[in-house]
N, C-alpha and C positions, 0 to 999 in steps of 0.2 A: 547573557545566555552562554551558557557552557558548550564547548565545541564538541565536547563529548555527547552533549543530550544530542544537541544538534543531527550526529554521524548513529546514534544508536542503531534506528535500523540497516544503516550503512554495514556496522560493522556486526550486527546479528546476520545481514544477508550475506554479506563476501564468503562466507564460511559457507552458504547453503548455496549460490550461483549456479556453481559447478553440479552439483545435484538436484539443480529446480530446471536446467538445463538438459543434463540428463533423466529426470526423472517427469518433463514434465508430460511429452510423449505418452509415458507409460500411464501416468495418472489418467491422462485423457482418457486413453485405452482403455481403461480399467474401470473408467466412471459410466454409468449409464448413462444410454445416451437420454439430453434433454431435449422436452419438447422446441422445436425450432420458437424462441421468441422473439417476437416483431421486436427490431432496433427502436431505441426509446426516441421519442423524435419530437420535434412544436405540438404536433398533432394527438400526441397522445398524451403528453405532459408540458402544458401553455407556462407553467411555473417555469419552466428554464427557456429564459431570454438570453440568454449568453450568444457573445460570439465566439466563444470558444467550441468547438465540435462536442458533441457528447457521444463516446465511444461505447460500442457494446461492447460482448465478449467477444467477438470472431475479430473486431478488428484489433483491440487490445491483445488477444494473443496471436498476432499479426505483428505486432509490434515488438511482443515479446520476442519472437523468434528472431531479432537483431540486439538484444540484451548492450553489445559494446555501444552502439548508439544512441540507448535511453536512459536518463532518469525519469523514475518515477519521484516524485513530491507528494506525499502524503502528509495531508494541511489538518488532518484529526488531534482531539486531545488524546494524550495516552489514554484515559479511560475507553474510550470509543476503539480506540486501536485494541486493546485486551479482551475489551465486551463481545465486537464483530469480527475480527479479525484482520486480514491482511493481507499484501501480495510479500513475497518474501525477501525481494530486495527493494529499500526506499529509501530517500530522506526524508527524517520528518521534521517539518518547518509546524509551528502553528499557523492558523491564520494569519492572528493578530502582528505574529512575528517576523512576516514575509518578507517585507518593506525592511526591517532594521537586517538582516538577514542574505541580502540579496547579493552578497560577496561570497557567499559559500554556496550559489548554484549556478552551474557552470551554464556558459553560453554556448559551448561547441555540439551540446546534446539534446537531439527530440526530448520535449517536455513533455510528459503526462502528468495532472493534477488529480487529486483522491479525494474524495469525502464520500460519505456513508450516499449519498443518492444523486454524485455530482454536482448538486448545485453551489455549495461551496466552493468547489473545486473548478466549476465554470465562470465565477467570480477572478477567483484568485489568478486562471490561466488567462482571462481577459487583461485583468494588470498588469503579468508576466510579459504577455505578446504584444501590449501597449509597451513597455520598456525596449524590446527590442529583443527578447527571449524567443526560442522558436518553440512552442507549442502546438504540439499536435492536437490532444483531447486533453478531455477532464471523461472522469469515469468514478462510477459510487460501485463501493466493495459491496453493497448490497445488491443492487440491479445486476454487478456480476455473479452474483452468489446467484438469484433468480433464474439465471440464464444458464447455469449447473455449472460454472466455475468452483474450481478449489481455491479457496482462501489458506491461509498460516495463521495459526494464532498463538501465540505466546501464553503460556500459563504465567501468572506471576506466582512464586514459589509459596507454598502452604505456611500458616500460619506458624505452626510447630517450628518449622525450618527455619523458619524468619526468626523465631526468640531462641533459638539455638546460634542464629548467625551473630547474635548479641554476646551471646556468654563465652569465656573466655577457651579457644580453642588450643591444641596443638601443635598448631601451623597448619590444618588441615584444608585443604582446600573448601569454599561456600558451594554447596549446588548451584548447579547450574540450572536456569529455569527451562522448565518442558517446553516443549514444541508440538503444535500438532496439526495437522490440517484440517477441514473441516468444510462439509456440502450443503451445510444448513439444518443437518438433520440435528433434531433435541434430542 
């Protein structure tokens, strides 16, 4: 595995931190507010047996507000990542790759794990905290989209741009792919 795929959203979020930091405040502010949603818990979802906590949004953006303290581990495939979207800074590990992988996430930082409804992510944070990793939650980018969270989502670049990025340029730089956020609205 490439250390670059490895860091991707590492190195698409360092550049947005400082604006998801500052901006996220604002976003709140600016987002209607959503109906208060009962935290997802045994009782309302028996499918997640984990021992790992299952984070809603108040406390995950609880957590956010210490950003130097966290990584997030986003365990999705890239397609799931472009489809639903995302929080804006992450590593993203596969599942499958966690275990071969485990030298490139740091022991010194609150863990949160990702998958689309948690339960991935409450797997994977159970093996993490078994090794000796400190994990806080596992949290699904959907259940926080439900709960009126903004997500990031990466456009991958349009077709056109893409066979343009083929043919031979004049040193011009590639586009860069879009960014956008997104509240669930279609």
């Amino acid at each position: 595995m490439k250390v670059s795929t490895l860091f991707l959203g590492l190195a698409l979020g360092a550049a947005s931190t400082a604006l998801f930091a500052a901006g996220a405040t604002a976003q709140q502010a600016a987002a209607p507010a959503a109906p208060a949603a009962a935290p997802v818990t045994p009782a309302n979802d028996p499918a997640y047996t984990y021992k790992t906590l299952r984070l809603n949004r108040a406390a995950f953006d609880a957590l956010l507000a210490k950003p130097e303290d966290l990584l997030i581990l986003d365990i999705r495939r890239p397609d799931e990542l472009t489809k639903n979207g995302g929080f804006p800074v992450y590593l993203s590990i596969q599942t499958k790759e966690v275990q071969k992988s485990l030298s490139y996430i740091p022991r010194d930082r609150l863990i949160v794990t990702v998958s689309n409804r948690a339960h991935r992510a409450g797997a994977v944070g159970d093996i993490l905290a078994g090794l000796g990793y400190h994990v806080v939650g596992a949290i699904g980018v959907l259940d926080y989209q439900d709960e009126g969270g903004i997500l990031t989502k990466l456009a991958p670049p349009a077709p056109a741009a893409a066979a343009a990025n083929n043919a031979p340029t004049s040193g011009a730089p590639a586009p860069a792919a879009a960014v956008a956020t997104t509240n669930g609205a279609k």
